[in-house]
C-alpha positions in Angstrom: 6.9 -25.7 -5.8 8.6 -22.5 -6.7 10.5 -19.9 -5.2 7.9 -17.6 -3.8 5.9 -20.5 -2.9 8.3 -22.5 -0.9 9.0 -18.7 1.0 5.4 -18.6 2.0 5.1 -22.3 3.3 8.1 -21.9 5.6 6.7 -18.8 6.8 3.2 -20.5 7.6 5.3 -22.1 10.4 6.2 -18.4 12.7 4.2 -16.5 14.2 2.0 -14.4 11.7 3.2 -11.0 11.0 1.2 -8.3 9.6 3.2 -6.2 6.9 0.5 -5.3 4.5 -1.4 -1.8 4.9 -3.8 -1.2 7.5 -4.4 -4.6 8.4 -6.8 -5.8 11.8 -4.9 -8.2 13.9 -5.2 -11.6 12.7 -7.5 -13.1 14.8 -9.8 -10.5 13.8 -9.5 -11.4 10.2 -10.4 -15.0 8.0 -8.1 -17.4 6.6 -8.8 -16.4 2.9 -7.7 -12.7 4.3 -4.6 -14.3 5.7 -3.7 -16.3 2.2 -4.0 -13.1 0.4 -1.9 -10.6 2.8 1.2 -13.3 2.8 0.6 -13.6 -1.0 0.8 -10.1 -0.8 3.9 -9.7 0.6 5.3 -11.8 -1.4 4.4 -9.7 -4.9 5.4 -6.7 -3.1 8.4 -8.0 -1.9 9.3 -9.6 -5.6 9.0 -12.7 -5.0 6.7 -12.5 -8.0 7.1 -10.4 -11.2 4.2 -8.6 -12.9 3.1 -11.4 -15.5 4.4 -14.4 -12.8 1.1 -17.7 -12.4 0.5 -17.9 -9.2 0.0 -21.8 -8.5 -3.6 -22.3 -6.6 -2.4 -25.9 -6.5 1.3 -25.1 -4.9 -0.1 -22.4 -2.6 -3.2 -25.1 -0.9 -0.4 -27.5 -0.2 1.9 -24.8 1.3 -0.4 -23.6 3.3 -2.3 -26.9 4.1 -5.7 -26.0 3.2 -8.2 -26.8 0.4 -8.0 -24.8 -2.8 -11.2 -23.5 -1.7 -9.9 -20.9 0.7 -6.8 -20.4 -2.1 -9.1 -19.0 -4.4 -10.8 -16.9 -2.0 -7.7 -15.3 -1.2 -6.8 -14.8 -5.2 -10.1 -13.2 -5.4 -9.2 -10.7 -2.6 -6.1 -9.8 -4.4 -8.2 -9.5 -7.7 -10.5 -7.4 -6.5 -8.0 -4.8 -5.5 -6.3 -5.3 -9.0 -3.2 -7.1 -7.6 -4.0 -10.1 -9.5 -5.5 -11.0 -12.4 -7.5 -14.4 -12.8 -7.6 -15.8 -16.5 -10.3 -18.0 -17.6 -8.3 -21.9 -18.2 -4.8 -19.9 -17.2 -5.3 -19.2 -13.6 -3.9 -16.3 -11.4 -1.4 -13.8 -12.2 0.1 -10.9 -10.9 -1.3 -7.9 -12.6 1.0 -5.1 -14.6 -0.8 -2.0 -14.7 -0.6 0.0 -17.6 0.0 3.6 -17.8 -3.8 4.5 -18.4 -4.2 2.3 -15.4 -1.8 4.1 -12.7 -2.8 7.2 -14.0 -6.5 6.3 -13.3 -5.5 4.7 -9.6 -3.5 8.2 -8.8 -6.4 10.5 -9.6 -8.5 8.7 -7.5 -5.8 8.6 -4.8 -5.1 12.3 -5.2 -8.7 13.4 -4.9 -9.6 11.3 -2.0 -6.2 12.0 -0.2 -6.5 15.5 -0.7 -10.4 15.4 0.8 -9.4 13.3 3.6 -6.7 15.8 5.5 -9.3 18.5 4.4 -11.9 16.9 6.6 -8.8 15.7 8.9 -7.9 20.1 9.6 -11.1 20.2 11.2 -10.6 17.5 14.0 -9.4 18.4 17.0 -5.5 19.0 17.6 -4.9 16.5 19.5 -5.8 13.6 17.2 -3.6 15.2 14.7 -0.8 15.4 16.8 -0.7 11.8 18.1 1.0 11.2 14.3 3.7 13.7 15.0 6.2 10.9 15.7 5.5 9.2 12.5 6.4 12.4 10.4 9.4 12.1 12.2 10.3 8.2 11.2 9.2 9.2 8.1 12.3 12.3 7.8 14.7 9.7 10.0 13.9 6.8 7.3 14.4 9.6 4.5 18.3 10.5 6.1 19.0 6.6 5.1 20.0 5.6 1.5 18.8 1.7 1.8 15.6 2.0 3.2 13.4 2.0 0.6 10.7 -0.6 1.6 10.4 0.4 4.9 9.9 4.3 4.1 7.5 3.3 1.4 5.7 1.2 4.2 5.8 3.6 6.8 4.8 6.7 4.5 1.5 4.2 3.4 1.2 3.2 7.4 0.8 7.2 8.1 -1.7 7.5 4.6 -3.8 4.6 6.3 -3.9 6.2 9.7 -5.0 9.3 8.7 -7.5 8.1 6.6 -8.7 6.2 9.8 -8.4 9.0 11.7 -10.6 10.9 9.1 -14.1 9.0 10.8 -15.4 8.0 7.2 -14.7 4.2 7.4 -15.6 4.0 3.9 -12.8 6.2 2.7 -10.5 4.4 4.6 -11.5 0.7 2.7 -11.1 2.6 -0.3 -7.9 4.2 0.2 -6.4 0.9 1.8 -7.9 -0.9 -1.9 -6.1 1.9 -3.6 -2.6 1.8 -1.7 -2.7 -2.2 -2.1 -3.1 -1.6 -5.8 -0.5 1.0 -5.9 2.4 -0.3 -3.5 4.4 -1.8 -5.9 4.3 1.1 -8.2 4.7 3.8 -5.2 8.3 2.0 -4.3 9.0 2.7 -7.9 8.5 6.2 -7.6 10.8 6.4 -4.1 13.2 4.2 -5.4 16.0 7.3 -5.2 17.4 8.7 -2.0 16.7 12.0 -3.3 12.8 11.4 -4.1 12.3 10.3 -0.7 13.5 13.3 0.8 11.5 15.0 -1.4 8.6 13.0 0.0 9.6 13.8 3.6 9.7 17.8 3.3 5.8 17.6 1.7 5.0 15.1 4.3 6.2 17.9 7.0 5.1 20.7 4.9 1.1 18.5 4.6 1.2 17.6 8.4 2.7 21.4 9.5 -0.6 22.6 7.6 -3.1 20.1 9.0 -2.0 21.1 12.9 -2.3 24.5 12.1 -5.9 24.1 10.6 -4.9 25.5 7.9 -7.2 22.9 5.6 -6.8 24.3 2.2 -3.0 24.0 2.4 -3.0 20.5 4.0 -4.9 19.8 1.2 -3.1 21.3 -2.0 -0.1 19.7 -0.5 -1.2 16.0 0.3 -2.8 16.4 -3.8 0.7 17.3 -4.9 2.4 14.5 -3.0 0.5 12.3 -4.7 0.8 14.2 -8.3 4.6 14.0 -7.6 4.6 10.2 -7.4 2.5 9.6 -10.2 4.5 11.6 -12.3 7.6 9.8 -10.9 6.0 5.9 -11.5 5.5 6.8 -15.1 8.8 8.1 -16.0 10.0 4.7 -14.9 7.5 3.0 -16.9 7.5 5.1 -19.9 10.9 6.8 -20.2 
């Protein structure tokens, strides 16, 4: 059993914690869903590398199921481009290329942008409630070792808005798109400096949005997500 493996199997043992974006509770959700969000922690956390097999085998006996539901989870993952499954050389976590991230961060950019657009219309009120996570967002910003959680709390406030938005399908699609992207958006916040970059256009987006103000709210929330892309690939390309 390896490494990331073994992790998972002792953590089948605690109480079930949901770190993964925008996730229902998890009675709400089916074991295959469950597989694929602790997988999924455990590539985002890097336990496994971009390239790494993931053992079906391994991962039924850790979790003391048939492969059956294994597989179902790997398809999950696959679907939102996390994994890859190989004909005769099983699953493996997926590394995107640059044509690929810059194709996931148009589509993120456009849909982002559209969603606090329709967002500047709602009333106040809803848009205020997520006052207090603009503020984590600045507080986890202050802090020079808190990369994963400002990465997860900045996606936590993407997700909620996009809920908040009232087109559930725009929210599956941007939850699809921020599971393929995670990895690849700590990249981008990696520096202390970047991510207080990211907090002042988080203030500047959410300033715009309670004001109404839907064209700025807008342009800003599209640059946001410009800046990141531009970020990811000067890590991958140099």
């Amino acid at each position: 059993m390896d490494a990331a493996t073994a992790r998972i199997a002792g953590e089948t043992t605690r109480p079930y914690v949901v770190t993964s974006p925008a996730q229902a509770p998890r009675s709400l959700r089916t074991l295959p869903e469950q597989i694929a969000d602790q997988v999924y922690d455990s590539i985002v956390g890097g336990e496994y590398q971009p390239g790494d097999r993931i053992r079906e085998e391994a991962l039924a006996e850790s979790f003391g199921v048939s492969r059956g539901p294994v597989r179902e989870a790997l398809r999950i993952l696959e679907r939102d481009s996390v994994v890859r499954v190989l004909p005769n050389r099983g699953a493996h976590v997926t590394k995107l290329s640059p044509k690929e991230l810059n194709d996931i961060f148009e589509i993120r950019q456009v849909l982002a942008g559209a969603m606090v657009r329709r967002l500047a219309t709602s009333e106040r009120a809803l848009v205020g409630r997520f006052a207090t996570k603009v503020d984590e967002l600045e507080r986890l910003a202050s802090k020079a070792d808190q990369v994963t959680e400002y990465v997860a709390a900045s996606v936590d406030l993407l997700l909620s808005l996009a809920q908040a938005s009232g087109n559930g399908r725009l929210a599956e699609v941007m939850r699809s798109l921020a599971r393929q992207s995670w990895r690849y958006t700590q990249l981008a916040l990696s520096e202390p400096g970047r991510r207080r970059e990211s907090a002042r256009s988080w203030r500047a987006m959410f300033d715009a949005l309670l004001a109404g103000r839907a064209e700025a709210a807008g342009r800003a929330m599209e640059k946001m997500v410009d800046d990141s892309r531009t970020e990811v690939l000067r890590h991958l390309v140099g």
